[in-house]
FITOR-754777 format. One record per residue: chain; x, y negated, z of N, C-alpha, C, O in turn; residue number from 1. Coordinates in nm, 4 decimals. Example, Ala and Ser with C-alpha at 12.3 -4.5 7.8 and 13.67 -1.06 7.14 Angstrom:
2
  chaine       n.X       n.Y       n.Z      ca.X      ca.Y      ca.Z       c.X       c.Y       c.Z       o.X       o.Y       o.Z  num
       A    1.3190    0.5690    0.7800    1.2300    0.4500    0.7800    1.3200    0.3300    0.7800    1.4236    0.3319    0.8465    1
       A    1.2850    0.2250    0.7080    1.3670    0.1060    0.7140    1.2900   -0.0030    0.7870    1.3409   -0.1138    0.8039    2
This chain:
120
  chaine       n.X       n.Y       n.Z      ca.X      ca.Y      ca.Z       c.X       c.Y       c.Z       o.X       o.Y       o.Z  num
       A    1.2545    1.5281    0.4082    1.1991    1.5388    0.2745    1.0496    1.5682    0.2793    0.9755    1.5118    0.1988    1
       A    0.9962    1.6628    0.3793    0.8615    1.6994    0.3677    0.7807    1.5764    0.4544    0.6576    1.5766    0.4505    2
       A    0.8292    1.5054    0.5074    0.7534    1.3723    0.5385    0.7601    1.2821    0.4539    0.6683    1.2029    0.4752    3
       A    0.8128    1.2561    0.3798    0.8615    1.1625    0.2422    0.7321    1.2581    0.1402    0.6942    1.1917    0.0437    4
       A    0.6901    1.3470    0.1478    0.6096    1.3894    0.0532    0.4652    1.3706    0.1122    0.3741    1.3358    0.0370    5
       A    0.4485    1.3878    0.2136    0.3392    1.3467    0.3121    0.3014    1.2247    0.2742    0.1966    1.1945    0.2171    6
       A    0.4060    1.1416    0.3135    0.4120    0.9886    0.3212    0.3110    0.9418    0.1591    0.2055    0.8818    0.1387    7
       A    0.4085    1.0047    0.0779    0.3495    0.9642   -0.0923    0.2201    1.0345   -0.0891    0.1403    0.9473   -0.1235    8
       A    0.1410    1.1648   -0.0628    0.0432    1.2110   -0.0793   -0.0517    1.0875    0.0123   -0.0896    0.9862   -0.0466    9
       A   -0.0777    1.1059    0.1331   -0.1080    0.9788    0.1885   -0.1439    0.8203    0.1732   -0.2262    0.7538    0.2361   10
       A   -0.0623    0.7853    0.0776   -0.0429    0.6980   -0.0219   -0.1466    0.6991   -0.1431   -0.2079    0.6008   -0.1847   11
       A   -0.1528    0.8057   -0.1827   -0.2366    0.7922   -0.2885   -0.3299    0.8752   -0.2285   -0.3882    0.9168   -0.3286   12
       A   -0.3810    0.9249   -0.1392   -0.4989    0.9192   -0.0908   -0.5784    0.8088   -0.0252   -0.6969    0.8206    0.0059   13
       A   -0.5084    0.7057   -0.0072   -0.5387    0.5770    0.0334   -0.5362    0.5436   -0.1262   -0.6171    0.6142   -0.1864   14
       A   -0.4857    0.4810   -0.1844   -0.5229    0.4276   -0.3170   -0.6232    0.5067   -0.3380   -0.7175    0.4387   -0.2975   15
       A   -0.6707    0.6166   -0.3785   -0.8050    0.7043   -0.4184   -0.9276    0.6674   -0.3635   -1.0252    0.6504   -0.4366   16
       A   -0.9345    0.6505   -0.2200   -1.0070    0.6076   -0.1181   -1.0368    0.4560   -0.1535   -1.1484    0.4090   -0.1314   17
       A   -0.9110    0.3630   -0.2215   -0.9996    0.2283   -0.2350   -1.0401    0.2159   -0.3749   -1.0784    0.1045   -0.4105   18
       A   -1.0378    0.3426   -0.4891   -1.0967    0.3505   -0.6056   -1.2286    0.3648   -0.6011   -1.3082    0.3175   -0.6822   19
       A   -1.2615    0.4513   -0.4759   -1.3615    0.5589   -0.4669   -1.4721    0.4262   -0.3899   -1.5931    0.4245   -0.4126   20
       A   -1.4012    0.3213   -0.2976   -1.5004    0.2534   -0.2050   -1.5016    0.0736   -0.3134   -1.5993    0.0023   -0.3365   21
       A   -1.3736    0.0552   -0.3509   -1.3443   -0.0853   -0.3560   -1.4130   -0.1443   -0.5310   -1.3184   -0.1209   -0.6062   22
       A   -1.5155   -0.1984   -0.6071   -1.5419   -0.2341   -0.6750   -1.4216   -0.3190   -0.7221   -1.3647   -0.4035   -0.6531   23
       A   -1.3859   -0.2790   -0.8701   -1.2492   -0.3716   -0.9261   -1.1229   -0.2580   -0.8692   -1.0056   -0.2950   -0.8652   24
       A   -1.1517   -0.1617   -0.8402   -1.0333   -0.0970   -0.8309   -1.0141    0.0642   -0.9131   -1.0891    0.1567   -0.8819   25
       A   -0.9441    0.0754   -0.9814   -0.9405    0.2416   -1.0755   -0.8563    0.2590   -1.1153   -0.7823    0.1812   -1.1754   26
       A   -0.8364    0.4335   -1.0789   -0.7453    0.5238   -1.1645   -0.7730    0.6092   -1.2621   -0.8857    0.6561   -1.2780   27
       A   -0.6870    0.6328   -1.3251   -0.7350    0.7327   -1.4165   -0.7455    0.8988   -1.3824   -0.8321    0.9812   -1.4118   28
       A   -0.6213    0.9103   -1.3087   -0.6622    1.0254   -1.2468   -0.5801    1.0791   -1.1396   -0.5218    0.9870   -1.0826   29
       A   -0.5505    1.2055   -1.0852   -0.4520    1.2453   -0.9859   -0.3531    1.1851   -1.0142   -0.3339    1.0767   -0.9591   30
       A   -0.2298    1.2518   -1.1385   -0.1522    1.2330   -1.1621   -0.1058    1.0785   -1.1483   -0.0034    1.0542   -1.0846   31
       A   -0.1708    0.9875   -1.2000   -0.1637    0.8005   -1.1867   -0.1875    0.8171   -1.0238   -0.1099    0.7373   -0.9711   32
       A   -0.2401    0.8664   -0.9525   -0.2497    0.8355   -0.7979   -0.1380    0.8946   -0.7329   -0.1415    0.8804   -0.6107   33
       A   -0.0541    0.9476   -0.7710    0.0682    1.0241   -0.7105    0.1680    0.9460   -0.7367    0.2401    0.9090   -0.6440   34
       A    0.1919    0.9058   -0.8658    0.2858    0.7909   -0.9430    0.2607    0.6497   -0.8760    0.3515    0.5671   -0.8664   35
       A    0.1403    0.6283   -0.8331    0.1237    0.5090   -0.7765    0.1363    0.4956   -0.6767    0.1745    0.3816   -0.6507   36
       A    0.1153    0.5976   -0.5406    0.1992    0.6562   -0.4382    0.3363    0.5925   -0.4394    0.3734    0.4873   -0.3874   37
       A    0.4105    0.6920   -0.5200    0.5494    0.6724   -0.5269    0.5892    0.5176   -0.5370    0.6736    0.4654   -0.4643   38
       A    0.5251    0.4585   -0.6259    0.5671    0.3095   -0.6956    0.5238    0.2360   -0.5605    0.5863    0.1325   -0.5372   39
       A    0.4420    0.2678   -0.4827    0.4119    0.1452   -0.3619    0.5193    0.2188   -0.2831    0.6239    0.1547   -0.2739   40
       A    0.5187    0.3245   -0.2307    0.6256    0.3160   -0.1559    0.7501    0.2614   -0.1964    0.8272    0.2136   -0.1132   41
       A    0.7762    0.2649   -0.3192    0.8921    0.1843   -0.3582    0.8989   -0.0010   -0.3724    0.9969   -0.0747   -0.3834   42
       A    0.8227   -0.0174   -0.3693    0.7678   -0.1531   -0.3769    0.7583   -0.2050   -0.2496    0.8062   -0.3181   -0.2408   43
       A    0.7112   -0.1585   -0.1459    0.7037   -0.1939   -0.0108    0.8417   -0.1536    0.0069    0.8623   -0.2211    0.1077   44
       A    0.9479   -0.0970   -0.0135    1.1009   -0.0582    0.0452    1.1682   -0.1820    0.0115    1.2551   -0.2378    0.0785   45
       A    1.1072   -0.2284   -0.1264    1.2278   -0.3204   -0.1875    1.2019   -0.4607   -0.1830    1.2763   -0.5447   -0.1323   46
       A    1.0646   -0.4867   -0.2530    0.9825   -0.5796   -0.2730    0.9251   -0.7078   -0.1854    0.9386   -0.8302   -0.1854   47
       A    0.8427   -0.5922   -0.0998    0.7781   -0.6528    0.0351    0.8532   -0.7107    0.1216    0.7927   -0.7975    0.1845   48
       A    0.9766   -0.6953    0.1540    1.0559   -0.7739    0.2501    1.0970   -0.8477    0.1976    1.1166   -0.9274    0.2894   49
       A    1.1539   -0.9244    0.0584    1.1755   -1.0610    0.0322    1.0786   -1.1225    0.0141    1.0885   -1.2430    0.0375   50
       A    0.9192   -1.0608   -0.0435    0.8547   -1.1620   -0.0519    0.7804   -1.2412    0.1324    0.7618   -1.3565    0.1712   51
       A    0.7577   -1.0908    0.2021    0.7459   -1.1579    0.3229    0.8363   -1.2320    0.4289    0.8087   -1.2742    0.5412   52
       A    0.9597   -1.2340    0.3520    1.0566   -1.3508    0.4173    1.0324   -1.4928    0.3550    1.0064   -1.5892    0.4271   53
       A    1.0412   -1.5014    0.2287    0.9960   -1.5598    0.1770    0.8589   -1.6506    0.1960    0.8786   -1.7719    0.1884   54
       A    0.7333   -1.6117    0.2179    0.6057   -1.6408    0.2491    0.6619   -1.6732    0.4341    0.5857   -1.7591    0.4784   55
       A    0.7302   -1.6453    0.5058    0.6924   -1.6162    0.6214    0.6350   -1.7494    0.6754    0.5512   -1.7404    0.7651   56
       A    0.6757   -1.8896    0.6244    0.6179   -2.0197    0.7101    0.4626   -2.0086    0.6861    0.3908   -2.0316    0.7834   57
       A    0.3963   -1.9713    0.5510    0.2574   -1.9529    0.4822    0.1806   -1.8682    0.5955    0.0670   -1.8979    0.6326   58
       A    0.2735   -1.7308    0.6604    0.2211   -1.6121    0.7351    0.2089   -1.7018    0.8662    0.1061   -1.7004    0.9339   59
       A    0.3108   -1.7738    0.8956    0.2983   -1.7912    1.0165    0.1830   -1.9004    1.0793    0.1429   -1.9113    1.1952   60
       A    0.1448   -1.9789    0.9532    0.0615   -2.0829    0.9731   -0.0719   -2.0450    0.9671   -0.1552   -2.0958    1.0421   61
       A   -0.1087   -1.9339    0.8590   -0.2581   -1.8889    0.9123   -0.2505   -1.7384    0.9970   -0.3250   -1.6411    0.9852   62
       A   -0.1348   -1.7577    1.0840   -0.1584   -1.6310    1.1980   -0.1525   -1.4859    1.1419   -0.2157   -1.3944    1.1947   63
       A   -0.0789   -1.4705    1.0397   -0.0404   -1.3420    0.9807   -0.1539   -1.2796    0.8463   -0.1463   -1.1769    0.7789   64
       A   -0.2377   -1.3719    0.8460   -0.3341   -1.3562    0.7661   -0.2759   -1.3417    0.5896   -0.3179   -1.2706    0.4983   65
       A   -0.2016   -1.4083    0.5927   -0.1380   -1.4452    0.4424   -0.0623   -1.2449    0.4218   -0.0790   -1.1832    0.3166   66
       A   -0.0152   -1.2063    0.4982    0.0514   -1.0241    0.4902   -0.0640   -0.9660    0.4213   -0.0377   -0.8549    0.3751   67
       A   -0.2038   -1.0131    0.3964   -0.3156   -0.9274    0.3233   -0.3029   -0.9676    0.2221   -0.3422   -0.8861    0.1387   68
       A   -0.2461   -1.1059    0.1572   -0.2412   -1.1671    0.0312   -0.1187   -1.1124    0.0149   -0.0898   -1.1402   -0.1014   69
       A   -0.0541   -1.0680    0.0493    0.1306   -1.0152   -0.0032    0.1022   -0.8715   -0.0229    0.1773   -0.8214   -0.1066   70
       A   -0.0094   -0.7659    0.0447    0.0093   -0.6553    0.0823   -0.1377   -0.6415   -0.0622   -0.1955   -0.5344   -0.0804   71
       A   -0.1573   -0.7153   -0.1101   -0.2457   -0.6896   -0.2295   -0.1566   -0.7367   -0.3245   -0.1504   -0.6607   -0.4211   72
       A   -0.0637   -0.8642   -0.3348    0.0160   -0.8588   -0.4534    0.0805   -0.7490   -0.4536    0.0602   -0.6987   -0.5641   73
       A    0.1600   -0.6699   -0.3808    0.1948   -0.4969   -0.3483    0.1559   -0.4431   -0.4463    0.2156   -0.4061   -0.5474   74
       A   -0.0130   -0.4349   -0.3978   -0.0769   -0.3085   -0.5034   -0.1317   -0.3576   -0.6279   -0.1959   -0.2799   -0.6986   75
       A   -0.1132   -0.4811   -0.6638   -0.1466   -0.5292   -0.7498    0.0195   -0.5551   -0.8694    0.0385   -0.5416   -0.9903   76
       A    0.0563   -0.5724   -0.8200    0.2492   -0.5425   -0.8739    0.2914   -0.3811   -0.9558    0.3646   -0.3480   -1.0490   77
       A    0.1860   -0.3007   -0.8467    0.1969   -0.1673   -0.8833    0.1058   -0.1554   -0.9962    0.1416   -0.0835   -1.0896   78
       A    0.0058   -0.2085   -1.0013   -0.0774   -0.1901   -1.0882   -0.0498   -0.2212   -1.2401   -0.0876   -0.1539   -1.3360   79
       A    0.0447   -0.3695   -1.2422    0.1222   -0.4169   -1.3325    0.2102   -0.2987   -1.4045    0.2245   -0.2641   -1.5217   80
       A    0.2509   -0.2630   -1.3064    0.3834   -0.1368   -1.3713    0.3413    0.0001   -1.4516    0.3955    0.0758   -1.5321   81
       A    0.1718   -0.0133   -1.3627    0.1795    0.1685   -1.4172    0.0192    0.1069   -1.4698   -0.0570    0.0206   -1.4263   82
       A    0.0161    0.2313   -1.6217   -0.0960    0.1262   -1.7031   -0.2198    0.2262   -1.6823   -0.3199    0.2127   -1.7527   83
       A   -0.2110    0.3370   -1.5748   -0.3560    0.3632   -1.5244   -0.4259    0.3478   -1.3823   -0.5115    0.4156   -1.3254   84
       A   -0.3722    0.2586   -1.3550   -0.4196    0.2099   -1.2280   -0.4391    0.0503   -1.2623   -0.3603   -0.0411   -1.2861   85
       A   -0.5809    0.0609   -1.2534   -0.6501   -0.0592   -1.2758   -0.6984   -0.1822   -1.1645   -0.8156   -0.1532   -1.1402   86
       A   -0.6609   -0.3131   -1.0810   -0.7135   -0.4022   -0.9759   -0.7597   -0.4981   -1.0656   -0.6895   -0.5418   -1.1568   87
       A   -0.9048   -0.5425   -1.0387   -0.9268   -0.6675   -1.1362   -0.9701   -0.7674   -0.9602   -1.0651   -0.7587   -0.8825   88
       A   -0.8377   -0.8580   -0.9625   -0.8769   -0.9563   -0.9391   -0.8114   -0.9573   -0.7908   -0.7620   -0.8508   -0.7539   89
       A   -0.8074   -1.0477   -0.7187   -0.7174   -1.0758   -0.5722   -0.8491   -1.0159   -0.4669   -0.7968   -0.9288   -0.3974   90
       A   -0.9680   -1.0265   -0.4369   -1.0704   -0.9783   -0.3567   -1.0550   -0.8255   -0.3375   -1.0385   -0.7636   -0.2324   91
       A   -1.0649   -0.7767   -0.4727   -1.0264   -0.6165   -0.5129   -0.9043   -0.5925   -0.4571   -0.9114   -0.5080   -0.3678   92
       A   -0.7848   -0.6396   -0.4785   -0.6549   -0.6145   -0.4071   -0.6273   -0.6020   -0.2962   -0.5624   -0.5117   -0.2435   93
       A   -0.7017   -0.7441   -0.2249   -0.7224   -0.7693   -0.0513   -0.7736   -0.5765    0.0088   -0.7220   -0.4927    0.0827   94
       A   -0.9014   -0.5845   -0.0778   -0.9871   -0.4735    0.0005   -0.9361   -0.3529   -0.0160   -0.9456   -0.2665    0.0711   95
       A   -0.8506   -0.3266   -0.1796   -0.7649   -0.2088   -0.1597   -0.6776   -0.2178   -0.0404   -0.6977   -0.1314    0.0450   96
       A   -0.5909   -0.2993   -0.0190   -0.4599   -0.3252    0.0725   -0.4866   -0.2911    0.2231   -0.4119   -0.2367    0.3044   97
       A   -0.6459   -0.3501    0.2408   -0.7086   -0.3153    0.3541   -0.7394   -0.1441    0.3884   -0.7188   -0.0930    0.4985   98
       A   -0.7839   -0.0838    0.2882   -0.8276    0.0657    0.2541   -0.6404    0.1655    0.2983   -0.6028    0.2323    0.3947   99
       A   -0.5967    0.1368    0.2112   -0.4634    0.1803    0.1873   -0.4061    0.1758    0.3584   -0.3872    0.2691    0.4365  100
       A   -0.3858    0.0013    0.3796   -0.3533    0.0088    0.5378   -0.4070    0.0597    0.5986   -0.3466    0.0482    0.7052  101
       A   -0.5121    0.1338    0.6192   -0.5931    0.1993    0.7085   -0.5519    0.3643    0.7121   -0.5088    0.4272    0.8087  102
       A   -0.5690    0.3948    0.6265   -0.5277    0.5355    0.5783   -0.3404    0.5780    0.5817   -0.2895    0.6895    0.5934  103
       A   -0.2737    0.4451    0.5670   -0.1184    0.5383    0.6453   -0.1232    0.4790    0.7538   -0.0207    0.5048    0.8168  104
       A   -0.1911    0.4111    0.8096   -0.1685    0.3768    0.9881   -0.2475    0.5470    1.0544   -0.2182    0.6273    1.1430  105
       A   -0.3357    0.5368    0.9705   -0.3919    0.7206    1.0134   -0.2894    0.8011    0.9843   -0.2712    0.8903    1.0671  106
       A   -0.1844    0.7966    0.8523   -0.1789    0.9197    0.8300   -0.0194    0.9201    0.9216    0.0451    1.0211    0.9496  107
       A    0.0203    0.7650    0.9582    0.1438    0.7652    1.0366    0.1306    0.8901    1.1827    0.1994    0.9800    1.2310  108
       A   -0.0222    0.8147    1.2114   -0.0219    0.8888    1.3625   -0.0427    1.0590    1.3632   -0.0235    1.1276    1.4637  109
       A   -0.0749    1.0989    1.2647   -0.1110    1.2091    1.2385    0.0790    1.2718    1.2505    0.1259    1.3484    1.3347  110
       A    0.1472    1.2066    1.1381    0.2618    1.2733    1.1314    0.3672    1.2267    1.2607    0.4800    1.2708    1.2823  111
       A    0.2970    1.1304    1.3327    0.4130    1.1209    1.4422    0.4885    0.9879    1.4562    0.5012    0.9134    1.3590  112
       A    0.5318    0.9623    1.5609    0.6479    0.8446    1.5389    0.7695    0.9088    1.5115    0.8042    1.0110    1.5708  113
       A    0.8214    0.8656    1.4432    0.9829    0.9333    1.4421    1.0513    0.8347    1.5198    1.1108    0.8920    1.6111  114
       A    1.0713    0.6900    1.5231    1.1205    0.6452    1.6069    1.1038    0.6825    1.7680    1.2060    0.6468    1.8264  115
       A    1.0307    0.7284    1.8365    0.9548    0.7631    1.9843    1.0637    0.8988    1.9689    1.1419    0.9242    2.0604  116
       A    1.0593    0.9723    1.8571    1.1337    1.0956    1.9156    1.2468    1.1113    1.8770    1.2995    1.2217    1.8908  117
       A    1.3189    0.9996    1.8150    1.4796    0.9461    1.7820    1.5335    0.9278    1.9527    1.6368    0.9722    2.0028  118
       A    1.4415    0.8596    2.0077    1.4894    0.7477    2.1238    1.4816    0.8854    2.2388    1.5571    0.8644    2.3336  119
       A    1.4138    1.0064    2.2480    1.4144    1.1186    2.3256    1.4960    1.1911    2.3485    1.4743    1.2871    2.4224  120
């Protein structure tokens, strides 16, 4: 449970981070960045794997490149749902998606593999 809360704080410290850097990207405030947290992690649980099965011949033909165009419809899907989190436009999405990926690949290593210490 307390990594599942990590995970979502993390989350919307990456969304915050591409408000704060990414032109075309805004929240309204904490509260919308916590909710939007939650909603991508839920969106990437449910979402993201049919559409990247789906896309996968598209992924595979420009070399995985197309997962930045899926991983911005993501946060751009989220954005749809919740009406204070603002992306204008697919460039803005890309560069959030980029921001966001950066910040839980940090905040993964920070909290650990859990798989590495399943397999121990």
């Amino acid at each position: 449970m307390v990594r599942l809360i990590f995970r979502l704080l993390i989350a919307a410290f990456g969304l915050w981070l591409a408000t704060q850097i990414v032109p075309g990207v805004s929240a309204d405030g904490w509260k919308t960045l916590l909710i939007a947290g939650l909603l991508l992690g839920i969106v990437n649980a449910v979402v993201r794997p049919i559409v990247t099965l789906l896309t996968f011949p598209l992924t595979l033909a420009t070399l995985g490149l197309f997962l930045l165009v899926v991983n911005a419809g993501m946060i751009g899907l989220v954005a749809w749902m919740l009406d204070g989190l603002t992306v204008r436009g697919l460039w803005a999405g890309m560069l959030a998606a980029i921001v966001t990926g950066v910040v839980s690949w940090g905040g993964q290593i920070l909290l650990g593999d859990t798989k590495k210490e399943e397999r121990e």
